[in-house]
LUMKE-112876 format. One record per residue (C-alpha): residue number from 0; residue in three letters; x, y, z. Coordinates in steps of 0.25 Angstrom, whole numbers. Each point is the difference from the previous one (the first is absolute). Example, Ala and Ser with C-alpha at 12.3 -4.5 7.8 and 13.67 -1.06 7.14 Angstrom:
BEGIN
(r 0; ALA; (49; -18; 31))
(r 1; SER; (6; 14; -2))
***
This chain:
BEGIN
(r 0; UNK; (-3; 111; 3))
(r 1; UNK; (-5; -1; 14))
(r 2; UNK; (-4; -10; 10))
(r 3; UNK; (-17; 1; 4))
(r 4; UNK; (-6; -5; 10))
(r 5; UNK; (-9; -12; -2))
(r 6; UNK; (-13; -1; 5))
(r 7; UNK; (-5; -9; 7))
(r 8; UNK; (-14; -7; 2))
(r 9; UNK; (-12; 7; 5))
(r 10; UNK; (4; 12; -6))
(r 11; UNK; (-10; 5; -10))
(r 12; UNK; (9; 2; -13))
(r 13; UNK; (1; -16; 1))
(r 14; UNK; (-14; 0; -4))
(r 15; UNK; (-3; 10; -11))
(r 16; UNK; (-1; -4; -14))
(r 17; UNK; (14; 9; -7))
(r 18; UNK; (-3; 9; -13))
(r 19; UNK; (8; -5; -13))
(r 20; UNK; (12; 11; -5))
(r 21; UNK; (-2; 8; -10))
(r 22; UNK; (11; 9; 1))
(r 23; UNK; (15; -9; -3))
(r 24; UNK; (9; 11; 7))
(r 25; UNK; (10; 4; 9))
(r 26; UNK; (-10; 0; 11))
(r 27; UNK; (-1; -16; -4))
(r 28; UNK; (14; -3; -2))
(r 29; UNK; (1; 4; 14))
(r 30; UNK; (-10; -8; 5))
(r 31; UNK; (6; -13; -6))
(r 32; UNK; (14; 2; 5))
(r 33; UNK; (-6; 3; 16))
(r 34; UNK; (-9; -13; -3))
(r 35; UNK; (15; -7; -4))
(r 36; UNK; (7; 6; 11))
(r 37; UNK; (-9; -3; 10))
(r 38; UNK; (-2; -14; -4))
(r 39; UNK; (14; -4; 1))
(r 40; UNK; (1; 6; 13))
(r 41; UNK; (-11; -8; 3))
(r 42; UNK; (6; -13; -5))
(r 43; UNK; (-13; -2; -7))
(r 44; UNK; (-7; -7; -13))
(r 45; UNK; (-9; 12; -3))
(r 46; UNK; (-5; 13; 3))
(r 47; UNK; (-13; 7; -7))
(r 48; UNK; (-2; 15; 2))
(r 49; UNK; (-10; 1; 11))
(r 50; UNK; (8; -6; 9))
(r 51; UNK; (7; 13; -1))
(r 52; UNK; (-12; 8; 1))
(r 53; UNK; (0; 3; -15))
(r 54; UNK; (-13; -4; -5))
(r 55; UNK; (5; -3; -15))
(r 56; UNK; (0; -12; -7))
(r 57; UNK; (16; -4; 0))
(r 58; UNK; (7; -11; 7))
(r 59; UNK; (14; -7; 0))
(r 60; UNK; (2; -15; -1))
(r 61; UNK; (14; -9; 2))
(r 62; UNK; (0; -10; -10))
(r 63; UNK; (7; -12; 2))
(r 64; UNK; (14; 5; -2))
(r 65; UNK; (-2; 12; 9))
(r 66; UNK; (-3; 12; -10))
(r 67; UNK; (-11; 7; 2))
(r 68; UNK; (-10; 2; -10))
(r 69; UNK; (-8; 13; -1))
(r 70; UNK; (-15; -2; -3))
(r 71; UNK; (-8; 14; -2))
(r 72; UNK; (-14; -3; -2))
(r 73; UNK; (0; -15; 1))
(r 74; UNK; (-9; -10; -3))
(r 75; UNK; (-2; -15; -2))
(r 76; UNK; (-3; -3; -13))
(r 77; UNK; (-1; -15; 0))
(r 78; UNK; (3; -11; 11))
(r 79; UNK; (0; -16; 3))
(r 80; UNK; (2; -10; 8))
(r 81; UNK; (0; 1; 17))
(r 82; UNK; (10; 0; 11))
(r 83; UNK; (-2; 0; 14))
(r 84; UNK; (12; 6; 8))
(r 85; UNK; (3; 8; 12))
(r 86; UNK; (-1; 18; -2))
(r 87; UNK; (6; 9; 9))
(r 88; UNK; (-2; 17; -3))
(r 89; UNK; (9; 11; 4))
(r 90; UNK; (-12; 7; 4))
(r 91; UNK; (-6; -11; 10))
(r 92; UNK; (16; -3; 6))
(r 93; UNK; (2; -13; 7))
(r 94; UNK; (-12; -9; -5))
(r 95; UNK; (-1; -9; -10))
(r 96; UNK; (-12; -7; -6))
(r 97; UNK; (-2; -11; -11))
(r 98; UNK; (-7; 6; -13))
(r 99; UNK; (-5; -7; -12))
(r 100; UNK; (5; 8; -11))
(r 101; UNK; (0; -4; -19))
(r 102; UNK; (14; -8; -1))
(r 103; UNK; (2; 10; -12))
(r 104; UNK; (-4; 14; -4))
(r 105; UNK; (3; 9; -11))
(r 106; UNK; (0; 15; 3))
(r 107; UNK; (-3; 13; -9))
(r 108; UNK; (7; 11; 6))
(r 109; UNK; (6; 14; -5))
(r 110; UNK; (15; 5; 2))
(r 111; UNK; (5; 13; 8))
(r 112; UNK; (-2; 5; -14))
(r 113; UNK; (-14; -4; -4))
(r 114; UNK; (4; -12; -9))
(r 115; UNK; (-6; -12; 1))
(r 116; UNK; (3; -14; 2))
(r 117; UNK; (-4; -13; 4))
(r 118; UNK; (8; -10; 10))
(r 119; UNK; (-3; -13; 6))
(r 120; UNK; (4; -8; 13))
(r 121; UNK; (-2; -14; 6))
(r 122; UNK; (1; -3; 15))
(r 123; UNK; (4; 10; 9))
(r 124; UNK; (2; 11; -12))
(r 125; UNK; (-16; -2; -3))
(r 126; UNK; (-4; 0; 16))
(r 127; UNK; (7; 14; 0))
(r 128; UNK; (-5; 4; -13))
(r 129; UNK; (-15; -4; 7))
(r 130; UNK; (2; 5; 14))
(r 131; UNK; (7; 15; -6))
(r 132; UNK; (-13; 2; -9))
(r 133; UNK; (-8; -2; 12))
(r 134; UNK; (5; 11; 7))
(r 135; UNK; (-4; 9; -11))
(r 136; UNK; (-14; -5; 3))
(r 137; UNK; (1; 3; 15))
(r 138; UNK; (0; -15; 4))
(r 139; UNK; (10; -6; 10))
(r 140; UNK; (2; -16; -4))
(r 141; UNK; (-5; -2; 16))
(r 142; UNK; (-13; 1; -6))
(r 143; UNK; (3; -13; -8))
(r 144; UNK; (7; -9; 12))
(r 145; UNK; (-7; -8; 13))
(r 146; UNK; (10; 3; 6))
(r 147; UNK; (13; 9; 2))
(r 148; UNK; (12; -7; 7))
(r 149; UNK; (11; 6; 8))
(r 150; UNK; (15; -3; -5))
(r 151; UNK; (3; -8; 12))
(r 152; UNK; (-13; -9; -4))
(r 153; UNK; (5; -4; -14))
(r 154; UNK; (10; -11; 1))
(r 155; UNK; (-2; -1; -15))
(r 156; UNK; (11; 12; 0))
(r 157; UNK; (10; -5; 9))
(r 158; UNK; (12; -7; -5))
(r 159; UNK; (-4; -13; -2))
(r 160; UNK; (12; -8; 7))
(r 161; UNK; (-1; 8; 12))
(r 162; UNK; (-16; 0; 2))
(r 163; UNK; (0; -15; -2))
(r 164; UNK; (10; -3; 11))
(r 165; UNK; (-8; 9; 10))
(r 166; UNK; (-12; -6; -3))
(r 167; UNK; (6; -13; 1))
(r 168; UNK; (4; 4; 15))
(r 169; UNK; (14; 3; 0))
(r 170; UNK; (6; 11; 7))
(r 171; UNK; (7; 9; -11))
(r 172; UNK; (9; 8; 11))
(r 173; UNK; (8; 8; -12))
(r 174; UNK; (-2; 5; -14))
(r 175; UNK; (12; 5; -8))
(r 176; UNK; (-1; 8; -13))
(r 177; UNK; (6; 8; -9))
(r 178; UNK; (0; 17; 4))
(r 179; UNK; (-11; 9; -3))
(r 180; UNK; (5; 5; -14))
(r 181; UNK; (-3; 13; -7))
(r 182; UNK; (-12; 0; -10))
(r 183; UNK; (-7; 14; -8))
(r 184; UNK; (6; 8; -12))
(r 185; UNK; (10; 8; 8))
(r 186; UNK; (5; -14; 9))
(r 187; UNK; (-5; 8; 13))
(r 188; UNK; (-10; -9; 6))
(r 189; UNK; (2; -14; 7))
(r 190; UNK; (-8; -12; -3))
(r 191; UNK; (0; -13; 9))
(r 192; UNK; (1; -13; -5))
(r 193; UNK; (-14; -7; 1))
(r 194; UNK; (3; -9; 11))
(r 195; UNK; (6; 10; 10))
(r 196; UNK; (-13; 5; 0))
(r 197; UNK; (-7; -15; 3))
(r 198; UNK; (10; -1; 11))
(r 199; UNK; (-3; 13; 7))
(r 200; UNK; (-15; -3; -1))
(r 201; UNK; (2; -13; 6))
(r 202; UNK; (7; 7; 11))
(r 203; UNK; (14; -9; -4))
(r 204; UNK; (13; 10; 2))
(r 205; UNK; (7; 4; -16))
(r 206; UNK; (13; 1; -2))
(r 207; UNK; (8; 5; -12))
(r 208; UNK; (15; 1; 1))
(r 209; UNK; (6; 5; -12))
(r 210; UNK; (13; -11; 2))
(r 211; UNK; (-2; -14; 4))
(r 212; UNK; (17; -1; 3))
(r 213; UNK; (2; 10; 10))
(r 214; UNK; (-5; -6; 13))
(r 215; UNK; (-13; 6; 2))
(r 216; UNK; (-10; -8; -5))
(r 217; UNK; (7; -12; 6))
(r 218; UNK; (0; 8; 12))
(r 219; UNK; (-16; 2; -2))
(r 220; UNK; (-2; -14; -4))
(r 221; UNK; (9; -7; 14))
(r 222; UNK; (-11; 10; 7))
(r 223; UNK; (-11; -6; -7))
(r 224; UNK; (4; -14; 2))
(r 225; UNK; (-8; -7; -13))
(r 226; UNK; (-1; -15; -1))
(r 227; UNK; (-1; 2; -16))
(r 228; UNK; (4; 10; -9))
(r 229; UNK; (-10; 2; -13))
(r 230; UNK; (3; 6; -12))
(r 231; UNK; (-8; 6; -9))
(r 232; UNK; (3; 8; -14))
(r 233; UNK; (10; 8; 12))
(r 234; UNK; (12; 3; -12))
(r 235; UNK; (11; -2; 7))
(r 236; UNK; (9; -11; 5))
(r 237; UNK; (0; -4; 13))
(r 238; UNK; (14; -1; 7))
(r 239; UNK; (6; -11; 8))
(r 240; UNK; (-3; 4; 14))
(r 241; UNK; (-14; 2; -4))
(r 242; UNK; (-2; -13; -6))
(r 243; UNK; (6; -7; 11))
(r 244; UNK; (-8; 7; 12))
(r 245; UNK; (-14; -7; -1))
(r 246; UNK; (1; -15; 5))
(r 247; UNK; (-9; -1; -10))
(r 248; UNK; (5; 6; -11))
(r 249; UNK; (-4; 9; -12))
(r 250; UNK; (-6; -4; -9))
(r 251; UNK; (-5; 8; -14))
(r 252; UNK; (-15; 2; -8))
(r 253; UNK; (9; -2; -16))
(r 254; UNK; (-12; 2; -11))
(r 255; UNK; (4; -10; -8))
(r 256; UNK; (3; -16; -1))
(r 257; UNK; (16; 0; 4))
(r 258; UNK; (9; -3; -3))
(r 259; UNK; (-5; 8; -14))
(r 260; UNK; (1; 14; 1))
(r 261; UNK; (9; 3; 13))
(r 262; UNK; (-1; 14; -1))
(r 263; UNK; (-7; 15; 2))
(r 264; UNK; (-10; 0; -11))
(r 265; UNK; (-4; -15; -1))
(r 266; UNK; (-17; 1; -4))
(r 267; UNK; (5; 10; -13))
(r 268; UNK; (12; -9; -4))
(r 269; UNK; (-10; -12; -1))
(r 270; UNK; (-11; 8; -7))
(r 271; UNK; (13; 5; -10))
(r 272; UNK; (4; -14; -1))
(r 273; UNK; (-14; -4; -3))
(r 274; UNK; (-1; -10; 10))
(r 275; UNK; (-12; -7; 2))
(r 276; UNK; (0; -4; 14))
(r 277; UNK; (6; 9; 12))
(r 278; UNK; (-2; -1; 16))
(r 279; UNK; (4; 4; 13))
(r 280; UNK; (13; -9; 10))
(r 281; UNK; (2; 2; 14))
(r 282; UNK; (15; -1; 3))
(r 283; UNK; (9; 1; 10))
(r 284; UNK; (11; 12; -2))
(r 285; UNK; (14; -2; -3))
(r 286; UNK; (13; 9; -4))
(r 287; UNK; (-6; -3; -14))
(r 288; UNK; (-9; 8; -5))
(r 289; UNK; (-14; -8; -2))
(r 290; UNK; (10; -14; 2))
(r 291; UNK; (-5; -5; 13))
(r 292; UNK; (-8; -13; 1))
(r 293; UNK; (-14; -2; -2))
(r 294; UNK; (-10; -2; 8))
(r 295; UNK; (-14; 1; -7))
(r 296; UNK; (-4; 4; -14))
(r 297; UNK; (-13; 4; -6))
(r 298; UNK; (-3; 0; -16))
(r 299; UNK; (-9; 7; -9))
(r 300; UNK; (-1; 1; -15))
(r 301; UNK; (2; 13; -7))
(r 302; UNK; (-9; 4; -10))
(r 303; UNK; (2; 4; -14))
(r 304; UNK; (-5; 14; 1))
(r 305; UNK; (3; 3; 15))
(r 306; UNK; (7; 12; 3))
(r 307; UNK; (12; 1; 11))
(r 308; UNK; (-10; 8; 8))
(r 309; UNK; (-12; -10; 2))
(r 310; UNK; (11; -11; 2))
(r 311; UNK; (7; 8; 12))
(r 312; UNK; (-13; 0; 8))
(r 313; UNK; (-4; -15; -2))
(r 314; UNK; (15; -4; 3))
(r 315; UNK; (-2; 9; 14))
(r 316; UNK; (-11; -5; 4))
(r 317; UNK; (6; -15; -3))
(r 318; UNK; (12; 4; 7))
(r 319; UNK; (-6; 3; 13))
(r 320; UNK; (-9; -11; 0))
(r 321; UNK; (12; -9; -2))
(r 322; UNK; (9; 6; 10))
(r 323; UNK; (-11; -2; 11))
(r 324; UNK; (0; -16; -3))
(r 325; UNK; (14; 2; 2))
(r 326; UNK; (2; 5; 11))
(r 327; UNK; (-11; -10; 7))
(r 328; UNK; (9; -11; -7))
(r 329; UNK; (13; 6; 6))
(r 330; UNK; (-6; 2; 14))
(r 331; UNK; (-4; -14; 0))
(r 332; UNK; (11; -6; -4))
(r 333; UNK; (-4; -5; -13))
(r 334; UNK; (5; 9; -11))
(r 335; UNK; (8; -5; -10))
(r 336; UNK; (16; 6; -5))
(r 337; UNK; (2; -4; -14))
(r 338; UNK; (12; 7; -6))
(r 339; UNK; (2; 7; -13))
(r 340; UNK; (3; -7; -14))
(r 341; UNK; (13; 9; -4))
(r 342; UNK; (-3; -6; -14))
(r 343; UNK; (-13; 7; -2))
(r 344; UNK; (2; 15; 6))
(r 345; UNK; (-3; 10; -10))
(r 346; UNK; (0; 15; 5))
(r 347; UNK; (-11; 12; -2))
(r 348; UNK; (9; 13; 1))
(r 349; UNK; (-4; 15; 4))
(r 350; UNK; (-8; 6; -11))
(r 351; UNK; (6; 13; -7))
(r 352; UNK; (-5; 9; -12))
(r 353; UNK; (10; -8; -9))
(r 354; UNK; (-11; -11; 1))
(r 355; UNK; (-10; 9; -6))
(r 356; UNK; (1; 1; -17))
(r 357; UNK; (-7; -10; -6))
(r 358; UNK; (10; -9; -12))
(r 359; UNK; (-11; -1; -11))
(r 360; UNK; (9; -12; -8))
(r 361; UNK; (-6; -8; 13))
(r 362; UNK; (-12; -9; 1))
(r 363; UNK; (-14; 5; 3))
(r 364; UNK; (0; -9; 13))
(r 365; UNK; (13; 5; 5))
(r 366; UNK; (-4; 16; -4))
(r 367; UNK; (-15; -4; 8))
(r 368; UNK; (7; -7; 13))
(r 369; UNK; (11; 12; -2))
(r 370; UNK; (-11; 11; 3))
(r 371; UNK; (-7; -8; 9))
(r 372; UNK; (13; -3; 10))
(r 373; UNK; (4; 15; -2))
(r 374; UNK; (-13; 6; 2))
(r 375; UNK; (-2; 10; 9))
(r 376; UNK; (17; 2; 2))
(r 377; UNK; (8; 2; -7))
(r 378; UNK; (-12; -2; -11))
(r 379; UNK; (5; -3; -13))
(r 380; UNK; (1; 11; -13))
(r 381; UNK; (3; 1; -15))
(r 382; UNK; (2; 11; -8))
(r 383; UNK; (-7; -7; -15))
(r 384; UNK; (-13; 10; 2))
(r 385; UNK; (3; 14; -7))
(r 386; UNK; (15; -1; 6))
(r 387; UNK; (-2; 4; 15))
(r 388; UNK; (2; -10; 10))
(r 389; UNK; (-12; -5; 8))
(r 390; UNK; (-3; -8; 12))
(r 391; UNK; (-9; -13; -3))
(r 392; UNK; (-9; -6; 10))
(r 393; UNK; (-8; -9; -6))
(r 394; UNK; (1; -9; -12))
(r 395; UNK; (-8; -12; -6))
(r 396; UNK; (5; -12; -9))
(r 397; UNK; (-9; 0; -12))
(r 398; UNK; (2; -11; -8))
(r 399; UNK; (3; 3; -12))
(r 400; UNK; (10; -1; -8))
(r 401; UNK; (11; 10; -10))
(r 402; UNK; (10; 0; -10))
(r 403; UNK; (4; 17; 4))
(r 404; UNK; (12; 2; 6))
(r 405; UNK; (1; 0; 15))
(r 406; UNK; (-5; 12; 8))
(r 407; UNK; (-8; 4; -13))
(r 408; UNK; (-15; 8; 5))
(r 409; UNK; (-11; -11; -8))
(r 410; UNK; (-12; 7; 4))
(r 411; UNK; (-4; 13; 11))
(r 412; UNK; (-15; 2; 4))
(r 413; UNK; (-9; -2; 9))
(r 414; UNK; (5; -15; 5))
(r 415; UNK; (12; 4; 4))
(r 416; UNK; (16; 1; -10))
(r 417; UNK; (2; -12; -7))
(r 418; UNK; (16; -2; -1))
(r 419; UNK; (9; -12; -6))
(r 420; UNK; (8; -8; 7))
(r 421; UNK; (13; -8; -3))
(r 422; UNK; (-8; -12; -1))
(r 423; UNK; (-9; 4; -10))
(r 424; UNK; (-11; 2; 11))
(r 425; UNK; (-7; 13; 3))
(r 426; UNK; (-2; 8; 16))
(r 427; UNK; (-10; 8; -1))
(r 428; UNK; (5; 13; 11))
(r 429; UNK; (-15; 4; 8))
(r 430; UNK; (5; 8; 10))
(r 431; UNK; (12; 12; -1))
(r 432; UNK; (5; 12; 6))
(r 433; UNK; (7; 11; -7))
(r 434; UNK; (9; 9; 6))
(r 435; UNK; (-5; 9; 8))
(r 436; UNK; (-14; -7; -1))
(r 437; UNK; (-9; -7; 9))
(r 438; UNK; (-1; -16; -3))
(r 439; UNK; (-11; -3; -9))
(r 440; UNK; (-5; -9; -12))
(r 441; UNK; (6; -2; -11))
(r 442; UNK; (-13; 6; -8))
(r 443; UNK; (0; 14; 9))
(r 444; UNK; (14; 1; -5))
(r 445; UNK; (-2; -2; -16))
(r 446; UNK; (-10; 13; 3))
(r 447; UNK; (11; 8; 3))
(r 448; UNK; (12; -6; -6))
(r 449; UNK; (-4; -7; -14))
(r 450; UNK; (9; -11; -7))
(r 451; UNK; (2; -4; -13))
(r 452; UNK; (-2; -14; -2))
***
C-alpha cells in the first residue's frame, strides 16, 4: 500500500467524468488499499479515485463506526428525504460550505471482486455516499454551495462551552486538554482533541500535561491566574491545590440531572436504563467525583428511539448554553448553591466490551434501550445468526407477540431479523456488522449469510 497524493482543486482530473472497471485485479486491489491508506492519513470520511489522478470509478467511504466501505462502480439506486449540513473535501482543504443533500440513499456498487451489492446510509453515511459519487462525475460539491467558509468562521464546530463564553465576552486565558493521542492502523500518527484546535484558532495558549499531581499544571495555572476554573468532559479529577486556586472556584459541565449518574458515561447509562428524561447540571467541583453542589440544571426528555449519539450533541449544546447563564449568575452574584441529595446518587460507570452481548430472556424494551446506550461503543453483539458473533447497531420494537423460546430467529428478509424476547415480545435487528464486515443492513446481510427461520 502506499500513500498518494491528493489533488487538489483546479487541477483538471477533478473535473473529468472517470470510466467504470471492467477489470476486478490486482491493478484494483492496489488501488483500494492507496485509496484506504491515503484517507486515513488524511483523517478523512471519503476518497474517490480521481482525486488520486486515477480516472476510474472506485471510492472509499467511513461508515458510522469508522470502517471503510469499498464502492467500485457505484451508484444511487434510490434516495429520500433532505438534509441541510456543512461539506468539507480533502480536495478543496480548509473550506467548508453548507449542501442540501437526500436524508437517505441506497447505493449499487461492485466489490474488489466483481460481486455486487447494495448498501444504505442516513446522515452523514448518505452525504458521503452523495458527495464520493460526485466525484466520479467530475463535480466538486462547491458547485452546490453560496458559499465556502473558513474553519475559523464556523463556530458551529467549536466546542460549545468554550465558543459560548467567548462570545459572551469573557477572556478565556487558558485551555487544558488531554495529549494529542495516537490514531491510524500501525498507532503511529497523533490526533488532537477537538478543542485544542478551537483554542489555537482563537489564538488561546493549549496546554496538555499528562499528570495533574506533579506541580506543573499548578505551576502553569498560578501563571495564568484564572478567576474560575471550567470543566468540561476533561476525564480526570482535579486535585486539591487546583480546586482551591481560582477565587472563584471550578466548577463542572456533568451531562446529566445529578445527583443520578455521577460518573464517566452518564447519557449511555440513562438510555440503558431507559430513562425518559436526562439533562445537563453545572456544579461546583469537589474531592468527590461528580459530588459538588449545584448550581444550575437544564432538562430534556429522551426519546424512545434516540440513539446515545443524537443525545450527546443536544446535551452539548445545552451544556454550553447553561454554563454561560451560569457564569453571568456567578459573576453577579446571584447564583444559587444547592447541595446533593446522598439518597438519590446513582452511578454511570466506564463502559467495557463485557457490556456488549445481548441476554435474549430480557425484554424488548431493555434489549432496544441496551443497543441504543451501547451504540457506537462498545456496540452490543449476539452470536443466534448462523453461530458467529455479530455487532448490532440498530434494532426496532415491533409489536408483536410469541410463545418461542428466547433468542429464537421468527422471520429474516427484507425488513430486517425478527428475534424473540423473554417477554414474549419480538426486536426486529436492521442494522449489523459481521466480522470482518463493513456496518450494514440487516437485509444486505441475509444476501450473503442466509438464516433458517
Amino acid at each position: 500500500m502506499a500513500i498518494r497524493k491528493i489533488l487538489t482543486e483546479g487541477d483538471p482530473a477533478l473535473t473529468k467524468v472517470c470510466h467504470a472497471v471492467t477489470k476486478f485485479d490486482q491493478k484494483l486491489w492496489n488501488l483500494l488499499d492507496d485509496l484506504k491508506e491515503t484517507l486515513e492519513e488524511a483523517h478523512g470520511a471519503g476518497l474517490a479515485a480521481p482525486q488520486v489522478g486515477i480516472l476510474r470509478r472506485a471510492v472509499i467511504v467511513m461508515d458510522e463506526n469508522f470502517e471503510p466501505i469499498e464502492l467500485v462502480n457505484p451508484e444511487i439506486i434510490a434516495q429520500k428525504g433532505e438534509q441541510d449540513g456543512l461539506e468539507g473535501c480533502l480536495s478543496v482543504p480548509g473550506m467548508w460550505g453548507y449542501v442540501k443533500r437526500p436524508e437517505w440513499v441506497r447505493v449499487r456498487a461492485y466489490d474488489r471482486n466483481g460481486k455486487e451489492f447494495e448498501v444504505e446510509g442516513t446522515g452523514m453515511t448518505a452525504r458521503c455516499f452523495c458527495h464520493e459519487l460526485a466525484h466520479l462525475d467530475g463535480h466538486l460539491y462547491t458547485e452546490l454551495t453560496d458559499r465556502l467558509y473558513t474553519t475559523e468562521e464556523l463556530d458551529e464546530l467549536e466546542d460549545p462551552s468554550l465558543e459560548g463564553l467567548i462570545q459572551a465576552g469573557h477572556t478565556v486565558c487558558g485551555v487544558f486538554c488531554q495529549p494529542d493521542k495516537p490514531v491510524g492502523r500501525h498507532q503511529n500518527k497523533l490526533q488532537a482533541p477537538p478543542v485544542k484546535q478551537a483554542a489555537l484558532e482563537r489564538g488561546i495558549p493549549v496546554f496538555q500535561p499528562t499528570k495533574l499531581r506533579d506541580g506543573t499544571a499548578l505551576a502553569q495555572l498560578r501563571e495564568l491566574a484564572p478567576e474560575l476554573i471550567v470543566v468540561a468532559a476533561y476525564g480526570r479529577i482535579l486535585p486539591d491545590d487546583i480546586l482551591n486556586l481560582p477565587p472563584m472556584g471550578c466548577i463542572n459541565v456533568h451531562s446529566s440531572l445529578l445527583p443520578k449518574y455521577r460518573g464517566a458515561a452518564p447519557i449511555n447509562w440513562a438510555v440503558i436504563n431507559g430513562e425518559t428524561e436526562t439533562g445537563v447540571t453545572i456544579m461546583y467541583m469537589a474531592a468527590e467525583l461528580d459530588a459538588g453542589d449545584i448550581i444550575a440544571q437544564a432538562a430534556t426528555p429522551i426519546d424512545p428511539d434516540e440513539t446515545v449519539e443524537t443525545l450527546h450533541d443536544r446535551l452539548a449544546q445545552m451544556g454550553g448554553e447553561l454554563l454561560v447563564k451560569t457564569v453571568a449568575g456567578l459573576a453577579a452574584g446571584t447564583a444559587k448553591r444547592t447541595p446533593q441529595d446522598e439518597s438519590q446518587v446513582t452511578f454511570a460507570p466506564l463502559l467495557s466490551r463485557a457490556l456488549s452481548p445481548i441476554d435474549w430472556t430480557k425484554s424488548a424494551k431493555a434489549i432496544h434501550d441496551q443497543v441504543r446506550g451501547l451504540t457506537p461503543w462498545p456496540a452490543t453483539s449476539t452470536d443466534i445468526l448462523n453461530g458467529e458473533t455479530v455487532k448490532v447497531f440498530a434494532v426496532q420494537e415491533t409489536g408483536e407477540s410469541t410463545r418461542k423460546a428466547p433468542g429464537t430467529v421468527l422471520a429474516a428478509g427484507k425488513a430486517g431479523i425478527d428475534v424473540s424476547c423473554g417477554d414474549g415480545k419480538v426486536i426486529r435487528i436492521t442494522e449489523l456488522q459481521a466480522p470482518g464486515s463493513r456496518r450494514m443492513a440487516a437485509a444486505d446481510y441475509l444476501r450473503g449469510h442466509p438464516i433458517s427461520v
